[in-house]
N, C-alpha and C positions, 0 to 999 in steps of 0.2 A: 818421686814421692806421690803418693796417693792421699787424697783429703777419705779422712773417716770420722765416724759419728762420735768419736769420743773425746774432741778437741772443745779446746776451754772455749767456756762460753763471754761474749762480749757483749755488754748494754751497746743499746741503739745512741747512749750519746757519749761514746765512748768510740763505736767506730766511724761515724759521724767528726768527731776529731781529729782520728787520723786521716781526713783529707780536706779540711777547714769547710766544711757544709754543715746546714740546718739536720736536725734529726729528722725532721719532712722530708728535709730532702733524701734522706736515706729509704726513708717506707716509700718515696715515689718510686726508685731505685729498682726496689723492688717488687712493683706494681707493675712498672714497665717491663719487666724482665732484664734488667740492667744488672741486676743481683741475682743469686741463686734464692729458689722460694725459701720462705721461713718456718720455722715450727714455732709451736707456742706451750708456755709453760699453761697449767691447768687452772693459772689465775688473770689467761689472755697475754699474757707479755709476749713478745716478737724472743726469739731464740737466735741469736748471731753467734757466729764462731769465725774461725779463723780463715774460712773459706770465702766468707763474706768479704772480711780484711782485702782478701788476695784479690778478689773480683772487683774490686771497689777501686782497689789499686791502679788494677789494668784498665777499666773501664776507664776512669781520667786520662791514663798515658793514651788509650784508644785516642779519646776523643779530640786532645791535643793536635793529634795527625789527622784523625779522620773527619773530625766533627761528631754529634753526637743523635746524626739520623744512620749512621754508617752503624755506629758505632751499639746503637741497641738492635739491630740489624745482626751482629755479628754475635753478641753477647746473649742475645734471645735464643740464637744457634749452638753456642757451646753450653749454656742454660737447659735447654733442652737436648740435650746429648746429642746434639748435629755437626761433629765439627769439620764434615766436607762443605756444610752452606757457610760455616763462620768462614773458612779458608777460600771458598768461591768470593764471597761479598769482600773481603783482604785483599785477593787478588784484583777484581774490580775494582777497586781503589787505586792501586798502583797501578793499572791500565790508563786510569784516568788520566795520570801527571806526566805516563807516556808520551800519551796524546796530547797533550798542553806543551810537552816539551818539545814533539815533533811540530806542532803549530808553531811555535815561536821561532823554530829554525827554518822553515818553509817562509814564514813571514819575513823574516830577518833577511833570506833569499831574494825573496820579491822587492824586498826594500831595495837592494844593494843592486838589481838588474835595472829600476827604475831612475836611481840618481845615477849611476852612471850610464842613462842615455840621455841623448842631449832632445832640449828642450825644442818645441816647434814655436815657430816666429808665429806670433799674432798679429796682424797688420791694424786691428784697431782695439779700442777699449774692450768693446761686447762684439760677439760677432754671433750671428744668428747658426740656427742648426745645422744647416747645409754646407754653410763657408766650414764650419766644425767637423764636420765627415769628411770634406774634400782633404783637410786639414792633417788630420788622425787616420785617412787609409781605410774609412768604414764607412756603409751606406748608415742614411739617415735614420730607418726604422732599426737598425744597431743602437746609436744612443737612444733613441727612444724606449728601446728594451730595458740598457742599462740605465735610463734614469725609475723604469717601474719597478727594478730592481732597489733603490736609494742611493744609487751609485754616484748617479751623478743629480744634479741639483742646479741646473739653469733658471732664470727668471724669466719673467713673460715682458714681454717690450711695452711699453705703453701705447693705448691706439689700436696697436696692429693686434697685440696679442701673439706675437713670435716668440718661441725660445731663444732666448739670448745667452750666451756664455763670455764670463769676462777671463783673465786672465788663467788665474785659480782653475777652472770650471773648466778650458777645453786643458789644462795640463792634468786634471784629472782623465778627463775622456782620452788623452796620450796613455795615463797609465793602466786604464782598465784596456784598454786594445793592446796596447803591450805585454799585459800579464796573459791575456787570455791568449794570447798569441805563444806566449811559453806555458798554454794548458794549466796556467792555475786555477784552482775552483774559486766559485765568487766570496764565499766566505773567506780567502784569504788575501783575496783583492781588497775588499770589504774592510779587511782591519786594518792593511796598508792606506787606502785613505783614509782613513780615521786617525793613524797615527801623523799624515803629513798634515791633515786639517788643524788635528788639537796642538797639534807642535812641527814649524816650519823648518826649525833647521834639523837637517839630516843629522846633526852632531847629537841634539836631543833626543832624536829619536833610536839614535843606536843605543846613547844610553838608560833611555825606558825599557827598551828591551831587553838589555844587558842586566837591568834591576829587576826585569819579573821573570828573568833566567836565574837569579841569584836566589828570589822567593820560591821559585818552585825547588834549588837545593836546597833549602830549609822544612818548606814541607815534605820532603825526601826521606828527609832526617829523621824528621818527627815520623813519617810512617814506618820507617825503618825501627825506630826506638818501640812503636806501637806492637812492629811483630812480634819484636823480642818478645816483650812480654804479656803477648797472647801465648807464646810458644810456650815460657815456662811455666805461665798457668796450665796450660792442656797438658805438661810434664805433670804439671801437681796433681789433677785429678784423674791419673794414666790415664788423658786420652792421647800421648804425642809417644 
């Protein structure tokens, strides 16, 4: 189906109803190019029709999946008769949750290579930076790198002014020499201690992960639900 010029026309607080927003919000709509432009009757009134409806439609289900900086991005694109940039900036999107979802399986990785190696014996409470390198299999200017990284986070001794590491601190400097040793990048070193910082037991932390594995099939959904009806819009105005 093809939108043409002789479809009934709809007041602004009429299509503004069909998807429970302000009449404002409709004219911003189509300020931003969220809407397709308007014509006006000879006594200024905005001219909607049914194409508006259909755009107005999609636009919500867009923003649902995408948010709605994606989403007037892509509708600015098929607004203006571009629908290789609206289907480029779609695809970006779902590259994104690729990526998010290969993150969390990489992370999930690293987690699962770290609790099951076994821990190194600390001989005291804190132990200073060097005892820590002998300790972890790394020269000293190593941690020292990874703490200007945020990786790691030793105290200063009092007096001396030594980095000191307690328990916590060299079983972190274990797992950043561990990960880096199976070639992980620091960003996903980075979110594994983050994850055993914010939460200690490894049972937590599989199933944090397990839940923004779940959140990312939901926003999946919802981009999936978004294409559709991008697709049968671009049907309606023969561009698909």
């Amino acid at each position: 189906m093809t939108g043409g010029g002789d479809e009934r026309r709809l007041r602004a607080v009429d299509l503004a109803a069909t998807a429970g927003i302000s009449v404002q919000q409709v004219r911003n709509y189509v300020d931003l190019g969220v809407l397709p432009s308007v014509e006006r009757t000879p006594s200024g009134y905005r001219i909607f029709t049914e194409a508006h409806a259909r755009a107005l439609a999609v636009a919500r289900t867009m923003a649902d999946g995408h948010g709605w900086t994606r989403t007037r991005e892509i509708m600015l694109a098929v607004n203006g008769a571009d629908p290789p940039a609206a289907l480029a900036a779609l695809d970006a999107g779902h590259a994104e949750l690729d990526r998010e979802r290969a993150e969390i399986r990489r992370v999930l990785g690293a987690f699962e290579t770290v609790v099951t190696s076994p821990r190194v014996a600390v001989p005291r409470r804190t132990v200073r930076v060097g005892a820590v390198a002998d300790l972890v299999g790394v020269r000293t200017s190593q941690l020292r790198s990874w703490e200007a990284r945020g990786l790691l986070r030793p105290v200063r001794e009092r007096g001396t002014g030594y980095r000191v590491y307690d328990e916590a601190e060299v079983r972190a400097a274990q797992v950043v020499a561990l990960l880096r040793r199976g070639a992980y990048p620091f960003d996903i070193i980075m979110a594994v201690l983050d994850e055993m910082r914010s939460t200690s037991s490894p049972q937590r932390v599989r199933a944090e992960l397990a839940r923004r594995e779940q959140d990312l099939h939901r926003r999946s959904l919802r981009r999936l639900a978004a294409s559709a009806a991008l697709y049968d819009y671009l049907r309606y105005l023969g561009s698909a």
